[in-house]
Backbone as a printed PyTorch tensor [residue, N CA C, xyz], in Angstrom:
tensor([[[170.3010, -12.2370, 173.5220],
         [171.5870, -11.6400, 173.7930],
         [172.2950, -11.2260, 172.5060]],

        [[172.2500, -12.5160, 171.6920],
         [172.9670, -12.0090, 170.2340],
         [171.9590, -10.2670, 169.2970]],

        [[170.8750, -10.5640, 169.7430],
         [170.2040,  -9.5970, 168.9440],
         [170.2030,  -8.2580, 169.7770]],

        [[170.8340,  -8.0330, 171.1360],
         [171.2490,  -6.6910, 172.0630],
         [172.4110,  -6.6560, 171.1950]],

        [[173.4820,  -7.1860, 171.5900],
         [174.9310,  -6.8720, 170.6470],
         [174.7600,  -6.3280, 168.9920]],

        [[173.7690,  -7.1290, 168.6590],
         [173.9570,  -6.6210, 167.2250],
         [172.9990,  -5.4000, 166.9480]],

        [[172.2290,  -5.1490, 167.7990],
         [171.7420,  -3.5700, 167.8320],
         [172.5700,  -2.6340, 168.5670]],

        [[173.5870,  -2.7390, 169.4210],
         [174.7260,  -1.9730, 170.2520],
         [175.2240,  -1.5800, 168.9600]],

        [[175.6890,  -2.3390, 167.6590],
         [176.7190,  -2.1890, 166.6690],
         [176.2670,  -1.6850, 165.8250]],

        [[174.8370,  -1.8300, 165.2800],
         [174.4500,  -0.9200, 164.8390],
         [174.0610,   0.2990, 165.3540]],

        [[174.0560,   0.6510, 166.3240],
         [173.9310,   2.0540, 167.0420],
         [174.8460,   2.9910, 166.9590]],

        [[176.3430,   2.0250, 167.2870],
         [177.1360,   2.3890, 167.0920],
         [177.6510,   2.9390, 165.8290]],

        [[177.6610,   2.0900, 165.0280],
         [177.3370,   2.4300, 163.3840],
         [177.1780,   3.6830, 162.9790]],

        [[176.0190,   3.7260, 162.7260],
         [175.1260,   4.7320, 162.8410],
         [175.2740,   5.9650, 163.2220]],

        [[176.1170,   6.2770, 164.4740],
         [176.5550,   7.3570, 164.9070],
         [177.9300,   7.5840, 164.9550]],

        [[178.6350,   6.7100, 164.3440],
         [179.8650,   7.0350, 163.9670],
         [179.8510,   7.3740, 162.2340]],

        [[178.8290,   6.7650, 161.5130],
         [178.8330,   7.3970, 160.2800],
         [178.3810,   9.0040, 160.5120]],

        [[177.4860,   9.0100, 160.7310],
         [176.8480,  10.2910, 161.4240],
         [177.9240,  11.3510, 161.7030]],

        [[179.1630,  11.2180, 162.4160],
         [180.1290,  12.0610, 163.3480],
         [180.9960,  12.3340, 162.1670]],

        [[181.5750,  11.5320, 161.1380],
         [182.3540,  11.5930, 159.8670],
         [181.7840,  12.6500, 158.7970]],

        [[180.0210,  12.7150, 158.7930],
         [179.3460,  13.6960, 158.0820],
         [180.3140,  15.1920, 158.4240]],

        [[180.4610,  15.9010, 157.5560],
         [180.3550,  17.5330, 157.9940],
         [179.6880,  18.2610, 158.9470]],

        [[178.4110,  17.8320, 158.2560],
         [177.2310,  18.5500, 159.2530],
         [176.4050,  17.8620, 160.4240]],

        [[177.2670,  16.2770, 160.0450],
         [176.4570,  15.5280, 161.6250],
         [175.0520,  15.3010, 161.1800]],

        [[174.8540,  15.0970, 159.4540],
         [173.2040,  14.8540, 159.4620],
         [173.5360,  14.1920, 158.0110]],

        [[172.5980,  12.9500, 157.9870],
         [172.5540,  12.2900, 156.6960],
         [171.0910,  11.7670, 156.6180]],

        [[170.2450,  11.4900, 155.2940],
         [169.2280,  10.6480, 155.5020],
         [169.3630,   9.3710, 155.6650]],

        [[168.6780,   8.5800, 156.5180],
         [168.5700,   7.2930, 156.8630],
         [169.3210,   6.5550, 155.1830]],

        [[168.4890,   6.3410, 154.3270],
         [169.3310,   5.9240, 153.1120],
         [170.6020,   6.2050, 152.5600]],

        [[171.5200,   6.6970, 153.2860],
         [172.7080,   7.0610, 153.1390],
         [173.3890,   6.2860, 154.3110]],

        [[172.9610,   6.4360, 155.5330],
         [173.3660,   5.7690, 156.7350],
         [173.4750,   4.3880, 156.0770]],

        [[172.3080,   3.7500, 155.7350],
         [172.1400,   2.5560, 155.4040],
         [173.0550,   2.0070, 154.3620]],

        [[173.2650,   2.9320, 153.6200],
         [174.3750,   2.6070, 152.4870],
         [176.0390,   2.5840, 153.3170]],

        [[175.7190,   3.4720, 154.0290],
         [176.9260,   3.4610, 154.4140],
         [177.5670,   1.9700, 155.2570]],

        [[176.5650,   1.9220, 156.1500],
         [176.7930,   0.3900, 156.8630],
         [176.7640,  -0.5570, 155.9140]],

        [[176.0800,  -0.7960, 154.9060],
         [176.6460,  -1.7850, 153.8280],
         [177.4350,  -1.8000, 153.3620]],

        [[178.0020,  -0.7500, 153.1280],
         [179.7400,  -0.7960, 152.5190],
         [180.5750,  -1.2940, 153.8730]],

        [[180.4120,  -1.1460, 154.4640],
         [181.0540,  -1.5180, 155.4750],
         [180.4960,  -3.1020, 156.1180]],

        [[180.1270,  -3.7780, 155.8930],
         [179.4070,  -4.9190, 156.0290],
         [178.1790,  -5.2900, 156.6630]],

        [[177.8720,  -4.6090, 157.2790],
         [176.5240,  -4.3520, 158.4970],
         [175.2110,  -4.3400, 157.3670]],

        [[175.0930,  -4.7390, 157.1880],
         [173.9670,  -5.3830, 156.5070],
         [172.2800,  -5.2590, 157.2590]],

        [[171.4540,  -4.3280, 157.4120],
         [170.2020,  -4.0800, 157.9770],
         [169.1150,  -3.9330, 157.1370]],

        [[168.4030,  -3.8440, 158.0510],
         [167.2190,  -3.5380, 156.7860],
         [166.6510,  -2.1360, 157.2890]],

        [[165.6390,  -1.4920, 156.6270],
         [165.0930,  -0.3170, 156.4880],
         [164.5530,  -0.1680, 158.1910]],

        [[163.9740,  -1.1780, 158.1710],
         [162.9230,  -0.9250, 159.2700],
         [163.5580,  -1.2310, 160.8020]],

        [[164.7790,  -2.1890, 160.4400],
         [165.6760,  -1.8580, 161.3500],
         [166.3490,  -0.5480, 162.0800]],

        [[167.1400,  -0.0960, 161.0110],
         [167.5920,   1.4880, 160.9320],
         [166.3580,   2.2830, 161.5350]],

        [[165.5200,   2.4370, 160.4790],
         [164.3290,   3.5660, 161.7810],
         [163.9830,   2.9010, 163.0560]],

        [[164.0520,   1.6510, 163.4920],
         [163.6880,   1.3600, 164.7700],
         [164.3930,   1.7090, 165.8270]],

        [[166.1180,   1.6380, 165.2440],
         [167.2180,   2.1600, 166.3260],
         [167.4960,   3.7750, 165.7130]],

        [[167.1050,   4.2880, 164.9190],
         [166.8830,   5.5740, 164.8650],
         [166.2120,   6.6920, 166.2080]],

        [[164.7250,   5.5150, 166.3390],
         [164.0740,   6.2560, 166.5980],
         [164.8930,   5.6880, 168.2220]],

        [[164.8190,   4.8360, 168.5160],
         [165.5670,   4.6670, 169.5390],
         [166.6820,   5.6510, 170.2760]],

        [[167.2060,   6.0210, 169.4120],
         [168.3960,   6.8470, 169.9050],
         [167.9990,   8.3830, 170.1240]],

        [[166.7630,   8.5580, 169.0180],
         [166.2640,   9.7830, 169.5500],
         [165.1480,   9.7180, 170.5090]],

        [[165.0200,   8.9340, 170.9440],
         [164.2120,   8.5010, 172.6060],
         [165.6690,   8.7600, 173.4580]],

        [[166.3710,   8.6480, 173.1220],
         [167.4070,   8.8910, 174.5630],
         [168.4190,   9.9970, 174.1910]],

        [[167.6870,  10.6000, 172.7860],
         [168.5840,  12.4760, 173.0760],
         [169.7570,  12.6600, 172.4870]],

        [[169.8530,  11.1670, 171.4420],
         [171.0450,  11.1500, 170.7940],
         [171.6550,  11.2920, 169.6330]],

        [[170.0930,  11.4060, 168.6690],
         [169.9590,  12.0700, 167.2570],
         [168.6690,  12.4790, 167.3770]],

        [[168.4430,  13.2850, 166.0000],
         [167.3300,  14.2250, 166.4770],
         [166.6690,  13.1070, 164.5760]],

        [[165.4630,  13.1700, 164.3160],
         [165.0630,  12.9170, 163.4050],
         [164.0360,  13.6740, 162.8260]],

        [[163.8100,  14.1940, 161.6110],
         [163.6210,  14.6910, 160.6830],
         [162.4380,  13.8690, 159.3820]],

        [[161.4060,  13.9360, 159.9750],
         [160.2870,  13.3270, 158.6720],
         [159.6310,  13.9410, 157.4450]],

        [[161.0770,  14.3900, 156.7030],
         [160.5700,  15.0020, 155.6010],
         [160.2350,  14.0130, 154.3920]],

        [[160.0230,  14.0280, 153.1420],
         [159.7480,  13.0480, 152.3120],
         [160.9470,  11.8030, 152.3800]],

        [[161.6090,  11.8390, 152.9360],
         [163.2350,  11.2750, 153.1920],
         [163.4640,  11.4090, 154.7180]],

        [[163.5470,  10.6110, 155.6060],
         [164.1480,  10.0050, 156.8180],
         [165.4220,  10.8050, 157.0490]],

        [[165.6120,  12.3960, 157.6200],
         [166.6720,  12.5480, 157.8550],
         [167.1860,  12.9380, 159.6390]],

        [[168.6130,  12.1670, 159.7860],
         [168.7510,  12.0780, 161.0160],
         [170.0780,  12.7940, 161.4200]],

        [[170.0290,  13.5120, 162.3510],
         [171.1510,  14.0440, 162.5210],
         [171.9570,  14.4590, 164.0670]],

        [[173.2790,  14.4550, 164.8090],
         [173.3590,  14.0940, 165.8610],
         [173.2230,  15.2060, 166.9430]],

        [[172.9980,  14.5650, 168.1360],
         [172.7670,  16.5540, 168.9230],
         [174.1650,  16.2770, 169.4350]],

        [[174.1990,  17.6110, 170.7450],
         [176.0380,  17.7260, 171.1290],
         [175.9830,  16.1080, 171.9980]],

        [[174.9940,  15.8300, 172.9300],
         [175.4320,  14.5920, 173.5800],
         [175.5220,  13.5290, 172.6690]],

        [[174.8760,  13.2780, 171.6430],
         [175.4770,  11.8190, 170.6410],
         [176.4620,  12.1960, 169.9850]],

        [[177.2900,  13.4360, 169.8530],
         [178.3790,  13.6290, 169.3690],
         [179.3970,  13.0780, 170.0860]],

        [[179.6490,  13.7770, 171.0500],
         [180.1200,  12.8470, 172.6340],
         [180.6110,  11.6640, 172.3660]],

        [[178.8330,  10.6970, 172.4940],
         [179.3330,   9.1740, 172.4040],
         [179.6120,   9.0880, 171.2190]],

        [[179.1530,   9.3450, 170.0720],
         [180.3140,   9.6150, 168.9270],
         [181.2270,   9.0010, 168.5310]],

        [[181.9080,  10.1520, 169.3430],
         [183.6420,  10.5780, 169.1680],
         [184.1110,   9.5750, 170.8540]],

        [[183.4190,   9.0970, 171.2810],
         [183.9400,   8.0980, 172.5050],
         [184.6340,   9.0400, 173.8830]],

        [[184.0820,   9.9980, 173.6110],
         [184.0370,  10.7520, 174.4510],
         [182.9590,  11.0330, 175.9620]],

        [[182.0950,   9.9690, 175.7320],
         [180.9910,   9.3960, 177.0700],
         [180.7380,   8.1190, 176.1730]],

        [[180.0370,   7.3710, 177.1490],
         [179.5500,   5.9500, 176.7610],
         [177.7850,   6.0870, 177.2050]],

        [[177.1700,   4.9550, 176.6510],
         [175.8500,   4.7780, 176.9380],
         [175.4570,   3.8830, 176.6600]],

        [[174.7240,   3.4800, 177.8340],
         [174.2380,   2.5000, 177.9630],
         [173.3850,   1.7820, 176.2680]],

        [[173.4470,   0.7700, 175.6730],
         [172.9540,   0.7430, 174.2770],
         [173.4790,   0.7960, 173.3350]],

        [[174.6730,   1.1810, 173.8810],
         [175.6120,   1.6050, 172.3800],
         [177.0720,   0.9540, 172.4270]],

        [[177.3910,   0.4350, 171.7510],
         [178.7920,  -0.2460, 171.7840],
         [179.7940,   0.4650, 172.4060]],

        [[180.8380,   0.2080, 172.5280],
         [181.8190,   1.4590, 173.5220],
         [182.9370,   1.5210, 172.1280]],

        [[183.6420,   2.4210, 171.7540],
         [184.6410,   2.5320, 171.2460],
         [185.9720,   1.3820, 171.8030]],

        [[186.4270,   0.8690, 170.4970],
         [187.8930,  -0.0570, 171.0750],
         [188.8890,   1.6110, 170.9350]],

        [[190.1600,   1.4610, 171.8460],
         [191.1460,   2.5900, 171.7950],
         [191.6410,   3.0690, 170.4440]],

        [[191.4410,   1.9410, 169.6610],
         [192.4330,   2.3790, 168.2900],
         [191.2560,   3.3300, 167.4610]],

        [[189.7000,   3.3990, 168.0880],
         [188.6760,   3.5650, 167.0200],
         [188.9830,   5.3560, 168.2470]],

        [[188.9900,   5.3250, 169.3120],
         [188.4480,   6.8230, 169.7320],
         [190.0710,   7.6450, 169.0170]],

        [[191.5420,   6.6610, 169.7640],
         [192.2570,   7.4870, 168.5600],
         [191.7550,   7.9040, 166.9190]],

        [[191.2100,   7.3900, 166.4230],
         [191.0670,   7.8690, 164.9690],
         [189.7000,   8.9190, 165.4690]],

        [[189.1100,   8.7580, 166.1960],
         [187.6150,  10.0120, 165.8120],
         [188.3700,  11.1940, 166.5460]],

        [[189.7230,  11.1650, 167.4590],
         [189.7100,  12.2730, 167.5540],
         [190.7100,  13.2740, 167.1260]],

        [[191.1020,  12.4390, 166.1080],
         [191.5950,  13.2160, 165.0370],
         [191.1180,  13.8850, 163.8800]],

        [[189.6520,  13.8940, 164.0290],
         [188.7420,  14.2100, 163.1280],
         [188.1940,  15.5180, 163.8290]]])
């Protein structure tokens, strides 16, 4: 149970760093940096596992160039910005969809 929740948050993660990008696309090693600044602490093989995960269900698209790059389609923008929910993915608290949709 603890290890569903803590992959929901990193999913979540992940695609909220993702939605803050410009272009909605970063390489995995940037994602990863990014959740460490922020405390989320993963490892490599984590990140590509719920990577690839999310692009099994249509929600980033991934990119195997010499560098892991991942980037979001219009439906993971969506859950995103907390604008749909899915199953797997943490839900936005109110104070977090106010701030994405001011972005």
């Amino acid at each position: 149970m603890m290890q569903d929740l803590q992959r929901q948050y990193i999913r979540r993660a992940m695609m909220t760093v993702l939605a803050y990008d410009s272009d909605y696309r970063l390489s995995l090693d940037m994602i990863g940096a990014a959740l460490e600044a922020t405390g989320q602490n993963s490892t490599y093989d984590q990140l590509q596992t719920e990577a690839q995960w999310l692009e099994e269900q249509g929600y980033v698209r991934r990119e195997l160039l010499p560098i892991t790059v991942i980037s979001l389609t219009d439906r993971g923008l969506e859950i995103a910005r907390g604008k749909a929910k899915a199953y797997g993915i943490r839900d936005l608290r109110p104070s977090e969809i106010a701030e994405m949709s001011q972005r």
